[in-house]
C-alpha positions, 0 to 999 in steps of 0.5 A: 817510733817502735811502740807506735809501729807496735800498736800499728803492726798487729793490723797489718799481722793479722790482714797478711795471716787472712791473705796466706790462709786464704792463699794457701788455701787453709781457709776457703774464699767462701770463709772469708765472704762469710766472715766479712758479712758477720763482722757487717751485718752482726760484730761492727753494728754490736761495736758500734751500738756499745760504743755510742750507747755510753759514749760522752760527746761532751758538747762535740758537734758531728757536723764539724767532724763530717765536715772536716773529713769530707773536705779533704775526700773532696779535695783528693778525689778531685786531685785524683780524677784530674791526675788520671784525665790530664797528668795520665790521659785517661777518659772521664769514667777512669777519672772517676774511679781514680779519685774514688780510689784515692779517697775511700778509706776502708774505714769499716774492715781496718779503720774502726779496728786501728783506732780502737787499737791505737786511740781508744774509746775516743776514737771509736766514738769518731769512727762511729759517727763518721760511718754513720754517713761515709758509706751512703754519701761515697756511694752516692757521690761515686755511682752519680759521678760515674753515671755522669761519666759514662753520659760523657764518653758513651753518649744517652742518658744519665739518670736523676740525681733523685732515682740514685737517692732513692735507690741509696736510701732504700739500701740505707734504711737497711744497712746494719752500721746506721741501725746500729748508730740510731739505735746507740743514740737513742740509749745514750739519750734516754740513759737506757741500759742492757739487761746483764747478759744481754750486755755481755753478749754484745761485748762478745760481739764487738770484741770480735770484730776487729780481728774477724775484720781484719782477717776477712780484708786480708782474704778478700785481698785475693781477688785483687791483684796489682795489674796494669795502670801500675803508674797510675795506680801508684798516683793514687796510692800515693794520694790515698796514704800521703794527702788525704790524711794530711788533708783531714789533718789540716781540717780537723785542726781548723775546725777544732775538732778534740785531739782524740777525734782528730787522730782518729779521723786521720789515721782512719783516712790513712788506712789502704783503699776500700773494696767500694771502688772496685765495686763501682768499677765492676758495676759500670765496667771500667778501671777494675784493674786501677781499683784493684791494683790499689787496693793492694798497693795502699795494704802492701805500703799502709804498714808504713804510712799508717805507722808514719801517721801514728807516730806523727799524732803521738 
């Protein structure tokens, strides 16, 4: 159990040295929004692109992995939303938000940087083509069920299903982590290599990722203190760090999914709430205070609970 917490401690280490430097103001918040979009648009799509451009899937499908973790965000965010409207007495907007805070790992700032640490290679070739769709498909799903929702408690008119499509895939076709899959599995297929110095470049890059992420998260976490809806907020927490890993655990085994891809699938679905929801929050005005106060309680409480899962998959 000590070595686990071992590999699972310095993540957390280095969000709290982001927290305090941008708390005591050794570093600016406008360092931390700068490090979070060199670490998006330049070091994730530099580790992402190495990553897949030698990778050996060995005959493993990308369908089952999506599957198996999107059913069991499927499954928690409808325990959410039902939690928040008929255990807490919220309306369908907050609903909405609460399922989406229970299940939208960070998959980006702390997952991908865990699961190199802790599984490996292996690992990082699962995160890799997990992200390739999380992001599209929970914004997608989140920005449709709210507008639904918002129709329901304040009247008027929903927009199409295809107007959201085309706002996504437009913001799709220039997100860095997709351009970065597409272009590693085109040298994995074509065997193609980078020049010498230019692949030493990109190991630069991608080695730099993990920590500036993790240290851009633990800034970030300024901006969202724990307030309000405590007891709601702690039922999702509690949905987030507990079901939703063992869910995609429970998914991953049957659909078969190899051991190094399912420990990375869970321990990346174990990992505190992403921003993503209190963007959806602050984009349609409701819950900002219940996304903001998880995403502080799943990263107070995540050494723990990714520790657990760690050492359950060890």
């Amino acid at each position: 159990m000590s070595s686990v917490f071992a590999n699972v401690l310095p993540v957390f280490i280095l969000i709290l040295i982001g927290w305090v430097a941008a708390r005591t103001g050794i570093l600016k918040q406008e360092t931390g929004d700068a490090l979070g979009e060199f670490v998006f648009k330049i070091a994730v799509p530099m580790l992402i692109f190495r990553t897949l451009a030698d990778a050996h899937f060995e005959g493993a499908s990308p369908f089952r992995l999506w599957v198996a973790y999107f059913l069991g965000v499927a499954i928690t965010w409808a325990v959410g939303h039902v939690v928040a409207v008929y255990g807490f007495r919220r309306d369908a907007k907050v609903g909405v938000i609460a399922g989406m805070s229970a299940s939208f790992a960070n998959n980006v700032f702390i997952g991908l940087p865990l699961v190199a640490h802790v599984v490996g290679k292996e690992g990082l070739v699962a995160i890799s083509i997990l992200l390739a769709i999380h992001l599209p498909l929970m914004m997608v799903a989140g920005t449709i069920l709210m507008e639904g929702a918002v129709a329901k408690v304040e009247g008027g008119e929903r927009r199409g299903i295809a107007a959201v499509m085309k706002q996504v895939g437009s913001n799709l076709a220039r997100n860095p982590l997709v351009s970065a899959l597409f272009v590693g599995l085109i040298f994995n297929l074509l065997g193609l290599h980078l020049p010498g110095p230019i692949a030493i470049v990109v190991e630069q890059f991608a080695a730099a990722a993990s920590p500036v992420a993790l240290l851009s998260i633990g800034m970030a976490l300024t901006k969202y203190p724990i307030r309000g809806d405590i007891g709601l907020s702690g039922a999702s927490a509690a949905l987030k760090l507990l079901l939703l890993p063992a869910l995609v655990f429970l998914m991953s085994h049957l659909f078969g999914l190899p051991g190094g891809w399912t420990a990375a699938l869970v321990l990346t679905s174990s990992v505190p709430t992403g921003i993503n929801a209190w963007l959806i929050a602050q984009r349609f005005r409701s819950g900002h205070s219940l996304a903001a106060s998880v995403i502080s309680i799943t990263t107070a409480f995540g050494v723990l609970t990714v520790g657990l899962w760690a050492w359950l998959l060890s």
